[in-house]
GUPA-890518 format. One line per field, with one value per atom (N, C-alpha, C): residue number from 1; atom name; y, x, z; chain; residue in one letter. Coordinates in steps of 0.2 Angstrom, whole numbers, plus 5000, padded with zeros to 4 digits. Layout:
! residues N
pos <- (NUM;...)
site <- (CA;...)
yy <- (Y;...)
xx <- (X;...)
zz <- (Z;...)
unit <- (A;...)
code <- (a;...)
***
This chain:
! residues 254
pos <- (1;1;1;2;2;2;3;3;3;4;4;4;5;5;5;6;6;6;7;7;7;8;8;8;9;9;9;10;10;10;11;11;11;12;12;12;13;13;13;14;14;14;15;15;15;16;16;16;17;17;17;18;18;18;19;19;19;20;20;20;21;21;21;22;22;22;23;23;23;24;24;24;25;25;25;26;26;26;27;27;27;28;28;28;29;29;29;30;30;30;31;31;31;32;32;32;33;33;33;34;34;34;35;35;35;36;36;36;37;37;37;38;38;38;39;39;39;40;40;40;41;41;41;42;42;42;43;43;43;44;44;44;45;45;45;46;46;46;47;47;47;48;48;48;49;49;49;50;50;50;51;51;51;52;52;52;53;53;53;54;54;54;55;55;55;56;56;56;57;57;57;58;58;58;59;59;59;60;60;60;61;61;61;62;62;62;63;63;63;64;64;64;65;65;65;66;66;66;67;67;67;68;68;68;69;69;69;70;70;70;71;71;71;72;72;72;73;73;73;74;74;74;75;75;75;76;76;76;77;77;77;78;78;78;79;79;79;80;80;80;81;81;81;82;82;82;83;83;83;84;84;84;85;85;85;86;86;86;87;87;87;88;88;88;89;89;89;90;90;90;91;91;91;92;92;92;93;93;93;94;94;94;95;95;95;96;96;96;97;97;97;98;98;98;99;99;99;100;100;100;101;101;101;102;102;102;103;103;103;104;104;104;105;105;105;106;106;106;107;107;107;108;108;108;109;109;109;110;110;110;111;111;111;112;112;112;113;113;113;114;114;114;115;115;115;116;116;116;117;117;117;118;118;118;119;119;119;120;120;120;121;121;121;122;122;122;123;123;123;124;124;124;125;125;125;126;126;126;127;127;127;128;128;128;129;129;129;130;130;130;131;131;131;132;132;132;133;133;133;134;134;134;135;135;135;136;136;136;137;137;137;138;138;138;139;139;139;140;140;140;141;141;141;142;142;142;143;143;143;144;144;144;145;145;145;146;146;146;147;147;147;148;148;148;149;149;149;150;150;150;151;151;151;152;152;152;153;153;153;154;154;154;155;155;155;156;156;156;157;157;157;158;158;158;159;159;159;160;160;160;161;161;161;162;162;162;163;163;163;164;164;164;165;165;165;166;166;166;167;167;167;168;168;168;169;169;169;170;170;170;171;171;171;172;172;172;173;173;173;174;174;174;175;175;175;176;176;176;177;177;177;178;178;178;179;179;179;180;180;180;181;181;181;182;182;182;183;183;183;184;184;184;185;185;185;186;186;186;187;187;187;188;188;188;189;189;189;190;190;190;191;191;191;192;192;192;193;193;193;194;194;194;195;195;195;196;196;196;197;197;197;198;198;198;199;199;199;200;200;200;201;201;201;202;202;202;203;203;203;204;204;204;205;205;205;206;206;206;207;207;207;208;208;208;209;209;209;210;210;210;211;211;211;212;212;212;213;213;213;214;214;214;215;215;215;216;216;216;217;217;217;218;218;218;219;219;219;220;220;220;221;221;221;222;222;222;223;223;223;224;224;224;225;225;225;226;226;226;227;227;227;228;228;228;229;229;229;230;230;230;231;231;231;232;232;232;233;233;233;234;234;234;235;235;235;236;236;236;237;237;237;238;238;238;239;239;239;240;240;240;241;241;241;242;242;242;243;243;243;244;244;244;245;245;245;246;246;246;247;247;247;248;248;248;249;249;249;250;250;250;251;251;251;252;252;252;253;253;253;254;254;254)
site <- (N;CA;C;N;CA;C;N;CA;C;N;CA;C;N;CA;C;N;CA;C;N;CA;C;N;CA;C;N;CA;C;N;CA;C;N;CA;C;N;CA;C;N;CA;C;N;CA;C;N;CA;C;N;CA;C;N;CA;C;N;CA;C;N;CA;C;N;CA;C;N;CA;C;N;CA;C;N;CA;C;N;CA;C;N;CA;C;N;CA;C;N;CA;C;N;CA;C;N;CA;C;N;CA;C;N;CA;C;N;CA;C;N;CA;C;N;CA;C;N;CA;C;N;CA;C;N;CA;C;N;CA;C;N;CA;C;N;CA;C;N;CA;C;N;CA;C;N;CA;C;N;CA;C;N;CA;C;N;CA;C;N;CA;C;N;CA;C;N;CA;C;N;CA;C;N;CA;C;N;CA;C;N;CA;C;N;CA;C;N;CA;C;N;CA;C;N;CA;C;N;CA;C;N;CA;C;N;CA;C;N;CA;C;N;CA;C;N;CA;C;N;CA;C;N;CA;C;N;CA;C;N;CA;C;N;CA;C;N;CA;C;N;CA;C;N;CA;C;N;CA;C;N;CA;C;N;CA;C;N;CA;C;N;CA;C;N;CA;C;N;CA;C;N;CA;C;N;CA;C;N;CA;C;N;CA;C;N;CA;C;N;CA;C;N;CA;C;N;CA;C;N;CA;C;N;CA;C;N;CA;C;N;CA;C;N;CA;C;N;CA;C;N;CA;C;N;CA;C;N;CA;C;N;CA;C;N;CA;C;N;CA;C;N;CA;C;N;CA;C;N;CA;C;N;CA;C;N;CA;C;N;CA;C;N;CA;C;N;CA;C;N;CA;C;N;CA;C;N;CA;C;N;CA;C;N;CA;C;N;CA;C;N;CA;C;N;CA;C;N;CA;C;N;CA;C;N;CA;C;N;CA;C;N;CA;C;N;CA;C;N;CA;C;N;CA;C;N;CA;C;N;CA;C;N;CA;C;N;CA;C;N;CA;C;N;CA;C;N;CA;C;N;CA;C;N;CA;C;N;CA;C;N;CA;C;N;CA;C;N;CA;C;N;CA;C;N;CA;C;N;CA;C;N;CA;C;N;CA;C;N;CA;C;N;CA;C;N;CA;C;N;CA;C;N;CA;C;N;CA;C;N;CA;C;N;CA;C;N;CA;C;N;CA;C;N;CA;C;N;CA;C;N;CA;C;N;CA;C;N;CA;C;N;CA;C;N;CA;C;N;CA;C;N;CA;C;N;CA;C;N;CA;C;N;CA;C;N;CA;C;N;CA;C;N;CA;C;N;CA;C;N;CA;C;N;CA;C;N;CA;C;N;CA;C;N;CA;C;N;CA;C;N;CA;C;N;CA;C;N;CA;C;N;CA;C;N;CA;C;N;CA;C;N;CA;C;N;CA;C;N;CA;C;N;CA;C;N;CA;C;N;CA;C;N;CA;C;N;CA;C;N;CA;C;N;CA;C;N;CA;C;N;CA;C;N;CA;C;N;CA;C;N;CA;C;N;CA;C;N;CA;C;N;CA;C;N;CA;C;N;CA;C;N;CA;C;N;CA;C;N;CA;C;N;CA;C;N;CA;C;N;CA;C;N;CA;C;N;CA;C;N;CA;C;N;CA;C;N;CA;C;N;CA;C;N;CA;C;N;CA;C;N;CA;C;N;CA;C;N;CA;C;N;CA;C;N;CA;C;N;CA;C;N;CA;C;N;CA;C;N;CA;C;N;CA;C;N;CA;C;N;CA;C;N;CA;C;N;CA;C;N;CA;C;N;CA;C;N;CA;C;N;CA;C;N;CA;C;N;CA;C;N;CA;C;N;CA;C;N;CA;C;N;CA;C;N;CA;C;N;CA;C;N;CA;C;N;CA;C;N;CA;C;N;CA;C;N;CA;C;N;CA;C;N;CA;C;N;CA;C;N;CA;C;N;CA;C;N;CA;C;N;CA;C;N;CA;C;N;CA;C;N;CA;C;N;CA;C)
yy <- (4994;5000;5006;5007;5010;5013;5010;5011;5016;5021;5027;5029;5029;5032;5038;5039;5047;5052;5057;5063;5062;5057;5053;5052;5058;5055;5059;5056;5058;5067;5070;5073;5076;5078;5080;5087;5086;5090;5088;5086;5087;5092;5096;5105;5108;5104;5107;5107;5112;5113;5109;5104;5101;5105;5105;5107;5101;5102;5100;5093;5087;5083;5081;5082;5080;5074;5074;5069;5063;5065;5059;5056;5060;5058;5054;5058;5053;5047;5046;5039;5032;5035;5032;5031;5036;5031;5026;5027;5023;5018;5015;5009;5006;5010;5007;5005;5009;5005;5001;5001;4994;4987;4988;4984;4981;4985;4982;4980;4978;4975;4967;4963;4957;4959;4962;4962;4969;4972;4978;4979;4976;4979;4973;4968;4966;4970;4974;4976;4984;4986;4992;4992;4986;4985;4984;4983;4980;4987;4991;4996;5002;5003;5007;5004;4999;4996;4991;4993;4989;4998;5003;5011;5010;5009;5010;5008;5000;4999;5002;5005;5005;5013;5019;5024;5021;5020;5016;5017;5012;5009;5016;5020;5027;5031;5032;5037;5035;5028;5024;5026;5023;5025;5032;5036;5045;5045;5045;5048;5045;5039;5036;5035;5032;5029;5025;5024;5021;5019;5014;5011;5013;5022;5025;5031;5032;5031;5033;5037;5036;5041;5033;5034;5034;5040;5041;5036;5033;5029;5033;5038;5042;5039;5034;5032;5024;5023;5013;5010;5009;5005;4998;4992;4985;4985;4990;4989;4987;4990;4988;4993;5002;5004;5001;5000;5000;4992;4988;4982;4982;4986;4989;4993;4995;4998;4995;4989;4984;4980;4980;4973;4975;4984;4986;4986;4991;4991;4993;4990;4990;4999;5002;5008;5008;5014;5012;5011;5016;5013;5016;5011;5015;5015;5022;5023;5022;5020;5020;5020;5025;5030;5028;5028;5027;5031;5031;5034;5027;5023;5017;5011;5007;5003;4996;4994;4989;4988;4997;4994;4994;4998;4998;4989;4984;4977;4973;4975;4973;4973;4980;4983;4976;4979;4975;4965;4964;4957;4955;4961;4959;4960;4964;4968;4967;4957;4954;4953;4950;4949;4955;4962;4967;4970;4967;4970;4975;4973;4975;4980;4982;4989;4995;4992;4995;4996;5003;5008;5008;5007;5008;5016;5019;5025;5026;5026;5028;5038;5040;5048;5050;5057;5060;5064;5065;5067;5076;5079;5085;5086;5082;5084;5076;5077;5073;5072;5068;5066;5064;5068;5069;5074;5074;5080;5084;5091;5095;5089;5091;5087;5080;5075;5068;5064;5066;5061;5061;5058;5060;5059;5057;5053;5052;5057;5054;5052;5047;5044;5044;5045;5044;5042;5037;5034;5032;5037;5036;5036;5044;5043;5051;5055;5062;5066;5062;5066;5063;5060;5057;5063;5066;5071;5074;5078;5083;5090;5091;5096;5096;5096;5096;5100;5107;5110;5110;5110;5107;5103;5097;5089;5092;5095;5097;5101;5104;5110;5105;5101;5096;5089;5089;5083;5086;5095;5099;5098;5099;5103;5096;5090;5084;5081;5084;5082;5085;5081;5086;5092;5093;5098;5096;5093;5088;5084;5081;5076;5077;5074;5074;5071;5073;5071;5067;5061;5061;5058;5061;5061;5056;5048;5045;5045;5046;5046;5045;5044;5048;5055;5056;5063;5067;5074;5076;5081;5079;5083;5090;5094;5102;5102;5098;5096;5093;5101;5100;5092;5091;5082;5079;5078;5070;5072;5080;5080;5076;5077;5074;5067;5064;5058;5054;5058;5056;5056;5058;5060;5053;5053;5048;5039;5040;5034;5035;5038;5036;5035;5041;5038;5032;5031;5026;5018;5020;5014;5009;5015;5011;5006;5012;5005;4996;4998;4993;4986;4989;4986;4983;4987;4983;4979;4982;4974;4969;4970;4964;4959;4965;4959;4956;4958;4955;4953;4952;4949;4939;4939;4931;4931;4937;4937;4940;4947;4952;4955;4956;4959;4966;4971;4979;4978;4986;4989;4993;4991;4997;5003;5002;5005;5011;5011;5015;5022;5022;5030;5032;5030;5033;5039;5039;5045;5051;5050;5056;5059;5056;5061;5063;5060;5061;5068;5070;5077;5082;5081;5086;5087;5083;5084;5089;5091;5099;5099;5103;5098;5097;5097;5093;5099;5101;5110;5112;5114;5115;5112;5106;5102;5102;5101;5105;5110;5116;5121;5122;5119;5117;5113;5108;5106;5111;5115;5118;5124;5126;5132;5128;5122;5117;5117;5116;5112;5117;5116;5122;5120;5113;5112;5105;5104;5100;5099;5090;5090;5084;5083;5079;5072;5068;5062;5062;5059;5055;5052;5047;5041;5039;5034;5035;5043;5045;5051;5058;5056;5060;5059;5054;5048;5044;5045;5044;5047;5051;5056;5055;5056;5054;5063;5066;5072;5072;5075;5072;5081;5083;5087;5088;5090;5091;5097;5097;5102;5107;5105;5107;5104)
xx <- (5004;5000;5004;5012;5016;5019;5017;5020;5015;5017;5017;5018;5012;5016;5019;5021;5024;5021;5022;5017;5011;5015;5008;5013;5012;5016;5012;5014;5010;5012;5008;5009;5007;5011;5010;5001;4998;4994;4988;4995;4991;4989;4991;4988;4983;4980;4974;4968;4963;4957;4952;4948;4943;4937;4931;4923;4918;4913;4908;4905;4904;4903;4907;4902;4907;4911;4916;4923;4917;4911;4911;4905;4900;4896;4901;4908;4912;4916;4915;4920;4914;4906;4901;4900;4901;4900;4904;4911;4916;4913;4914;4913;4906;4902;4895;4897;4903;4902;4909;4912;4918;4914;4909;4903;4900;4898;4893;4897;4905;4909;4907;4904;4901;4899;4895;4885;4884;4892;4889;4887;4890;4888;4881;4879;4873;4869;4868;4864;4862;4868;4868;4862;4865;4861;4851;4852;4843;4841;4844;4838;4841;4844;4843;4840;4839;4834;4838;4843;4849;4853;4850;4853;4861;4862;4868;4876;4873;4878;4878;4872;4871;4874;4872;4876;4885;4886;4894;4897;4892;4893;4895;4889;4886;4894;4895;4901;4907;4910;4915;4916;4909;4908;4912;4908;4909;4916;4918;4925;4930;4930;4933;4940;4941;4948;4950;4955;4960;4966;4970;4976;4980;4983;4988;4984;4980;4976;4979;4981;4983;4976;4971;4964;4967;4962;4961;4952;4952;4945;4948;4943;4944;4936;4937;4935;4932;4937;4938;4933;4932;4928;4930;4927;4931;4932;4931;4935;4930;4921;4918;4918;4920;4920;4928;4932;4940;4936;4935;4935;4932;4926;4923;4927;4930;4937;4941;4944;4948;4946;4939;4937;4932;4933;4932;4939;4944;4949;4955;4961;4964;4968;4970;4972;4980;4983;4991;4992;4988;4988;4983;4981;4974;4974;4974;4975;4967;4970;4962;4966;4961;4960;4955;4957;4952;4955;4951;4953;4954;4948;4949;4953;4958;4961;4961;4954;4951;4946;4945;4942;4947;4954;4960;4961;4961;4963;4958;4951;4945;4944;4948;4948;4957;4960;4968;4966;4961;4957;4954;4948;4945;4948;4952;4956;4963;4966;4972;4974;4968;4971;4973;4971;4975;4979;4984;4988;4993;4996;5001;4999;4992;4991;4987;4989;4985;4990;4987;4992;4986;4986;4983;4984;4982;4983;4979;4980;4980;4976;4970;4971;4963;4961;4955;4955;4948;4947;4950;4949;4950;4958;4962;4970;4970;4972;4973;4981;4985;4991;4993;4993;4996;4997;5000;5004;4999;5000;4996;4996;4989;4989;4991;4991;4991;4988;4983;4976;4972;4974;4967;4962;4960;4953;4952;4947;4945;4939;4936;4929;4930;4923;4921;4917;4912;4906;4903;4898;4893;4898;4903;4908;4906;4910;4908;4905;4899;4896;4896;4903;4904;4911;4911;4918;4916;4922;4922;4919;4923;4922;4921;4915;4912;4914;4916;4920;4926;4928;4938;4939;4935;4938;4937;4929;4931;4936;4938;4942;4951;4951;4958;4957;4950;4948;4950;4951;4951;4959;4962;4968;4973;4972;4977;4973;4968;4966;4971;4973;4977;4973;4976;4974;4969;4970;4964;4959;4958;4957;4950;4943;4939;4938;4932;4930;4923;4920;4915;4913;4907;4903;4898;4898;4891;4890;4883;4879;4872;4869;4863;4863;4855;4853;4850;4848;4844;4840;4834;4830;4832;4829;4825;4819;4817;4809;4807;4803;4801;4797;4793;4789;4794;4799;4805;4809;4810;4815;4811;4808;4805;4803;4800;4799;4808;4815;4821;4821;4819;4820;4817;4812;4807;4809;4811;4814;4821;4827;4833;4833;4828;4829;4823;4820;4814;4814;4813;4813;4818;4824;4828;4833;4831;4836;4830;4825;4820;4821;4824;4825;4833;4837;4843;4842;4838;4839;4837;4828;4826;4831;4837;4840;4848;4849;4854;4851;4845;4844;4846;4846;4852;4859;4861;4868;4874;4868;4875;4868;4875;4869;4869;4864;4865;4864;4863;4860;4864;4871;4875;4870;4867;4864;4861;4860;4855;4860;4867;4871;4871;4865;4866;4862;4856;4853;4856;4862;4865;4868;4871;4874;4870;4866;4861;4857;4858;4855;4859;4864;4873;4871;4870;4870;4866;4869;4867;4863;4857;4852;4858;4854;4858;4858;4856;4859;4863;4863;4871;4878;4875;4881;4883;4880;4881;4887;4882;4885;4892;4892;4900;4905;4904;4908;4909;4903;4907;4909;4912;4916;4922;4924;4930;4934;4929;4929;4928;4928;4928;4919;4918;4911;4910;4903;4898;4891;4892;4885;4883;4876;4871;4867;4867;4863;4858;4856;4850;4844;4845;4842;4837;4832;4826;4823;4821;4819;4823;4829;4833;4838;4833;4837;4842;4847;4854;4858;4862;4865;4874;4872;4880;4883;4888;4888;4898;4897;4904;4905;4910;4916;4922;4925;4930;4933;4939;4944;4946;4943;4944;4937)
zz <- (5000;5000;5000;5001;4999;4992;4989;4981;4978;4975;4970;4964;4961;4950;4953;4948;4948;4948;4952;4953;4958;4963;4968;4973;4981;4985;4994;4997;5004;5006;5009;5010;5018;5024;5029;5030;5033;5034;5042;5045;5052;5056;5053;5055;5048;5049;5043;5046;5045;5048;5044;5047;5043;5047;5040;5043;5040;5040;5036;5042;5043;5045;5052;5057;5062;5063;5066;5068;5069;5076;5079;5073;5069;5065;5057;5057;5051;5054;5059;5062;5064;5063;5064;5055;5052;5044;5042;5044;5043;5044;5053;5054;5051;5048;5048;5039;5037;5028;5030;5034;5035;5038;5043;5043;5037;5033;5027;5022;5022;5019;5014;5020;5014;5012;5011;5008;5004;5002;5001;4994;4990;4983;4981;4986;4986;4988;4994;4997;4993;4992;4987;4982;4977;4972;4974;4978;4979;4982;4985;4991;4984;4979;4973;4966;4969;4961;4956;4958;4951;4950;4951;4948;4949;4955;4960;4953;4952;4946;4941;4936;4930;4931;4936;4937;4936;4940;4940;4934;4929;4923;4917;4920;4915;4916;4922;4921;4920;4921;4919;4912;4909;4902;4898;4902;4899;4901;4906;4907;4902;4898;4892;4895;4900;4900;4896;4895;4890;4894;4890;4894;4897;4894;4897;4901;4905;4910;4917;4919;4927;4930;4935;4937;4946;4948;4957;4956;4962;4964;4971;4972;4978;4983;4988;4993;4989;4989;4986;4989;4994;4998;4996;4996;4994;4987;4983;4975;4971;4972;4967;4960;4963;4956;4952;4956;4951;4947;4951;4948;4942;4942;4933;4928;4933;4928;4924;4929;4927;4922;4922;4919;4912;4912;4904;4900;4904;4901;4905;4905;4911;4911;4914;4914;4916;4913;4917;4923;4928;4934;4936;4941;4947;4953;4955;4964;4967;4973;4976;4983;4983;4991;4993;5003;5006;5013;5018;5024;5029;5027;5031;5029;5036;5033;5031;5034;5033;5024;5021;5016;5011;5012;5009;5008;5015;5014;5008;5010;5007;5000;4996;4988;4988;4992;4990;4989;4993;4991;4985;4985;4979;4971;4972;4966;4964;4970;4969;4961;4957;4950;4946;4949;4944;4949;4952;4959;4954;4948;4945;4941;4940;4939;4944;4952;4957;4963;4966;4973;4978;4983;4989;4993;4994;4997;5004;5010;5015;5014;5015;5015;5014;5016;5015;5009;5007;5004;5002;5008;5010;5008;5010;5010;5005;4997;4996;4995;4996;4994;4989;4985;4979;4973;4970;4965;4962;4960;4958;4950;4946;4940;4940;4943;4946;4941;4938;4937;4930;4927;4920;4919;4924;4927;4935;4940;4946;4945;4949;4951;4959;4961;4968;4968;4970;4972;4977;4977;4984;4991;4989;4995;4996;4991;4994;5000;4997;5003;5011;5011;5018;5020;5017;5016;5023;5025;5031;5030;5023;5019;5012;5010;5004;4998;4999;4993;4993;5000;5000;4997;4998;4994;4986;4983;4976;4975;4976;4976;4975;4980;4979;4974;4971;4964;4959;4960;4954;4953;4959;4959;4959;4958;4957;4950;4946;4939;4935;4931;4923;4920;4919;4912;4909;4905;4900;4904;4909;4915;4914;4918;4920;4929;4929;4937;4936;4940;4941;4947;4950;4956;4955;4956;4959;4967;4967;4973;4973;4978;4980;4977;4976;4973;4979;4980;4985;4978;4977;4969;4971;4968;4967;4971;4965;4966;4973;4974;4984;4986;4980;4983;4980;4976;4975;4979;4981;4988;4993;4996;5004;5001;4995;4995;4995;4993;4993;5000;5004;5012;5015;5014;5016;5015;5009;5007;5009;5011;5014;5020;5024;5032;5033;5030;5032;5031;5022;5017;5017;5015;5012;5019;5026;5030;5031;5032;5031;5026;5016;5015;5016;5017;5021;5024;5030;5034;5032;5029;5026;5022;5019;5015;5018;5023;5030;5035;5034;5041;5039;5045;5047;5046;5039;5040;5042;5045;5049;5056;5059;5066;5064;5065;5065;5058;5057;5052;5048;5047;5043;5040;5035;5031;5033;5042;5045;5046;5043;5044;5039;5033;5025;5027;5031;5033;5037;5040;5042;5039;5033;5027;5023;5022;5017;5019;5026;5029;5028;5026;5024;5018;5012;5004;5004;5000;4997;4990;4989;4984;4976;4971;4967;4962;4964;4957;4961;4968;4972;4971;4971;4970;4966;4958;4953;4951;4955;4954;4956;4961;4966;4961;4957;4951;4948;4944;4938;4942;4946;4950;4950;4949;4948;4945;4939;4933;4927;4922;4914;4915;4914;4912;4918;4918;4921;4918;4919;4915;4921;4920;4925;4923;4927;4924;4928;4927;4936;4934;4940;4940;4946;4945;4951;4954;4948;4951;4953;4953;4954;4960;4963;4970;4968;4959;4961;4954;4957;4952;4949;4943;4942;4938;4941;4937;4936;4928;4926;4925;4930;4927;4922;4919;4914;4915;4915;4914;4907;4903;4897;4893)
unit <- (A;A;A;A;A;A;A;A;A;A;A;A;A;A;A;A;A;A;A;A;A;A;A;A;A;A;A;A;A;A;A;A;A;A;A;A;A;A;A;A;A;A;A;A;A;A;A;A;A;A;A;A;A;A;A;A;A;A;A;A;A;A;A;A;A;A;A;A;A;A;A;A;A;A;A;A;A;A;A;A;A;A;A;A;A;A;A;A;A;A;A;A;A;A;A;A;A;A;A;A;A;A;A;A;A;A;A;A;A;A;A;A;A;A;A;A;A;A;A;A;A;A;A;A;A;A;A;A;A;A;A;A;A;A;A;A;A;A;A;A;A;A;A;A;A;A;A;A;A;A;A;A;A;A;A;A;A;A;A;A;A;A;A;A;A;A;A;A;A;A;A;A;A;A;A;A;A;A;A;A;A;A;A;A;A;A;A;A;A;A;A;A;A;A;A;A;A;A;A;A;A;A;A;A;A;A;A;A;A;A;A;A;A;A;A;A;A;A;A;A;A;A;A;A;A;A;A;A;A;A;A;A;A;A;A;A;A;A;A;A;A;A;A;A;A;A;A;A;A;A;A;A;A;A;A;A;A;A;A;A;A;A;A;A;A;A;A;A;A;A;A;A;A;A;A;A;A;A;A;A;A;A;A;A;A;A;A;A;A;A;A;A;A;A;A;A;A;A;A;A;A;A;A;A;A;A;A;A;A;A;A;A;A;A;A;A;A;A;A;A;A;A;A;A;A;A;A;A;A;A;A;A;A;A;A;A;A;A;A;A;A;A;A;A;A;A;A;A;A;A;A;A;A;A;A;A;A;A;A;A;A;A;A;A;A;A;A;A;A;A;A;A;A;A;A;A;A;A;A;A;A;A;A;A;A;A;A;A;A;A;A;A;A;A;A;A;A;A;A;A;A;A;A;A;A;A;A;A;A;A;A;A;A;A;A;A;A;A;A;A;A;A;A;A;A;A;A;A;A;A;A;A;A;A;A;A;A;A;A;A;A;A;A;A;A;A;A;A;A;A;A;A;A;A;A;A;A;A;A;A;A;A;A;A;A;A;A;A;A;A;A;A;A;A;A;A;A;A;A;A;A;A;A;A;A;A;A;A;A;A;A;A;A;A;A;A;A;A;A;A;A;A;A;A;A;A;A;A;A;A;A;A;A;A;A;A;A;A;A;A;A;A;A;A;A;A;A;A;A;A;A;A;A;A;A;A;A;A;A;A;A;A;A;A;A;A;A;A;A;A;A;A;A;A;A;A;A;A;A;A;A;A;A;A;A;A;A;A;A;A;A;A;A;A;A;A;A;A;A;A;A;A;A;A;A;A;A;A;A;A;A;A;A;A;A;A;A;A;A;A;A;A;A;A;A;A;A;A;A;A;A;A;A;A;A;A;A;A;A;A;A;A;A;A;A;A;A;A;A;A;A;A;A;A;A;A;A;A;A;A;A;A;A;A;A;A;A;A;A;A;A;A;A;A;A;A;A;A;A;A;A;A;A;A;A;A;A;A;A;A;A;A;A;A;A;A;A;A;A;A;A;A;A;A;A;A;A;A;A;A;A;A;A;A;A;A;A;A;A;A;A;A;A;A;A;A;A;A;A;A;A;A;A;A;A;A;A;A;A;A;A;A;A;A;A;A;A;A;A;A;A;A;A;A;A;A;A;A;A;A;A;A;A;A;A;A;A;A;A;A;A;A;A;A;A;A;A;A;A;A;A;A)
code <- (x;x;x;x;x;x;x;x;x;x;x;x;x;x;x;x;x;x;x;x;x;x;x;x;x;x;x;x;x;x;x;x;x;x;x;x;x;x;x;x;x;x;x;x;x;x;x;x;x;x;x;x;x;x;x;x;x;x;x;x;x;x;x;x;x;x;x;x;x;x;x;x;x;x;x;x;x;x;x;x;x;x;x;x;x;x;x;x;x;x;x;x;x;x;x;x;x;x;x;x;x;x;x;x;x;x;x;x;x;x;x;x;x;x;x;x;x;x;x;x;x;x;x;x;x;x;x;x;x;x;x;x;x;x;x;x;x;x;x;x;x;x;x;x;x;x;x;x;x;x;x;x;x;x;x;x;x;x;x;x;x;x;x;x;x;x;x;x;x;x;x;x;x;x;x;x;x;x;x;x;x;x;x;x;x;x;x;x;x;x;x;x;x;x;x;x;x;x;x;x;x;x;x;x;x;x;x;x;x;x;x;x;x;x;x;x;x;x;x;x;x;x;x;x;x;x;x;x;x;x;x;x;x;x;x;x;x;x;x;x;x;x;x;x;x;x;x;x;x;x;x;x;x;x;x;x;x;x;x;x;x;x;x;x;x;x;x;x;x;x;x;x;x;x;x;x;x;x;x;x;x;x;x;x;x;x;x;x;x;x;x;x;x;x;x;x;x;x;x;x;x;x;x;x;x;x;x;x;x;x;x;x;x;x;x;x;x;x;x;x;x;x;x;x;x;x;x;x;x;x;x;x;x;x;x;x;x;x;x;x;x;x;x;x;x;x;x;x;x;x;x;x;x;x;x;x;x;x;x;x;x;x;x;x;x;x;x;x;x;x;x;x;x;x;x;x;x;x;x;x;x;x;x;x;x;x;x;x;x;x;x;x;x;x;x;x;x;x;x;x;x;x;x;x;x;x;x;x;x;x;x;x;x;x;x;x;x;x;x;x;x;x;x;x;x;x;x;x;x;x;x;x;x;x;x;x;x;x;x;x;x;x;x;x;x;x;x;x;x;x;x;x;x;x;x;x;x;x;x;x;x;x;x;x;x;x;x;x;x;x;x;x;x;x;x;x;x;x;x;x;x;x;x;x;x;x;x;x;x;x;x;x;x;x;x;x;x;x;x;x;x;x;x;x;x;x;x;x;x;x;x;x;x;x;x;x;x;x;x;x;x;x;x;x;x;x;x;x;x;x;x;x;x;x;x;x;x;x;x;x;x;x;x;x;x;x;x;x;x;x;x;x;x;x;x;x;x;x;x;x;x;x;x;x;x;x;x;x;x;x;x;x;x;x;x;x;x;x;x;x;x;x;x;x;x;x;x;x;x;x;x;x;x;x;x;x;x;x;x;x;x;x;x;x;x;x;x;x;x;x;x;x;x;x;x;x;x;x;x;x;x;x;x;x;x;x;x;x;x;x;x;x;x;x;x;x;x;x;x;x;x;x;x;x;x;x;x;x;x;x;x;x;x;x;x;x;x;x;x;x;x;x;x;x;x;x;x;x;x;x;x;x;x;x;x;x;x;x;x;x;x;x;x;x;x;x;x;x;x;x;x;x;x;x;x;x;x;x;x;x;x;x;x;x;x;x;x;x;x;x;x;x;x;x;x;x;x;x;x;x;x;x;x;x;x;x;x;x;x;x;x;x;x;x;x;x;x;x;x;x;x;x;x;x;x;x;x;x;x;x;x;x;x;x;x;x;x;x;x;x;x;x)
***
């Protein structure tokens, strides 16, 4: 988990002020998605419909990576976006960041047969380690909005993409629209931990799924968010899926 392309190296930042999500409300996500480690891109997929992958799918797509490729998976989790990656087309190299170091082993497990073109990185989103211009390609998925700070981390997605590079955000949506907002409300704090459990009951105790609602109360609606990439980025453009309950949005630098 040591090893580094070029223009990719740690950088000290123990004296940096985080905001956005409190410490104790981000060390309760942590545990609750290093928890849902078996089950997750099971459980993922059922309590979004099937969206969860096929958004995945949509922005791996647009971003158009290609072999000479040096791609950021900024908050890895157990490697279910790289492995999509891997298994379109392989890239020069692909870093995959995460904060925790249990989902660091979990990606480093499930992503062993492409070991030879993959780096592990220890780090937050907010201070990320590594070189200005680093990246031709970042993806994040269904992590952002667990960040500390929501325009700091865009702000460093921008500042470690090349020149030419793009960025894209999958997530949950939070609409415009006042009724698909509050029924998105309704269904993430209600619904959706319900159907979690129903589909872990017998094979995990607790509810990981139940601290998707307290970031989901942080995200900022989705023309915000928006707006917050294209202040990054030259351009921004928008997908959305289930109503607007899950959004893919692809920045570019050029």
């Amino acid at each position: 988990m040591t090893q580094y392309p070029d223009g990719v190296f740690p950088l000290n930042n123990s004296n940096a002020k985080q905001s956005g999500l409190s410490k104790e409300t981000w060390r309760k996500v942590i545990r609750a998605i290093e928890d849902s480690i078996p089950l997750y891109d099971q459980v993922n997929d059922k309590i979004s419909f099937g969206k969860a992958q096929i958004a995945r799918n949509y922005a791996i797509q647009k971003l158009e990576i290609n072999k000479n490729s040096i791609v950021l998976d900024s908050g890895i989790g157990p490697g279910s976006t790289s492995r999509l990656i891997f298994s379109t087309i392989k890239p020069d190299m692909l870093v995959g960041l995460d904060g925790s170091v249990r989902q660091l082993n979990a990606a480093k497990s499930s992503l062993a047969p492409f070991s030879s073109g993959l780096s592990l990185v220890r780090g937050s989103f907010e201070y990320l380690p590594f070189k200005d211009g680093a990246f031709d390609v970042i993806i994040t998925c269904y992590a952002l909005r667990d960040s500390l700070n929501l325009s700091q981390s865009l702000t460093e997605y921008s500042r470690v993409c090349s020149l030419n590079g793009a960025f894209a955000d999958v997530d949950i949506g939070k609409p415009d629209n006042a009724l698909k907002c509050w029924g998105s409300i309704l269904y993430v704090r209600y619904v959706m931990p319900i159907l979690a459990k129903a589909a872990i009951w017998t094979k995990m105790k607790g509810n990981p799924w139940r601290m998707i609602g307290p970031t989901y109360v942080s995200l900022p609606r989705t023309s915000t968010l928006l707006g917050l990439v294209k202040q990054h980025f030259f351009t921004a453009e928008l997908k959305e899926y289930l109503m607007g309950g899950v959004i893919v949005i692809i920045g570019r630098k050029s």
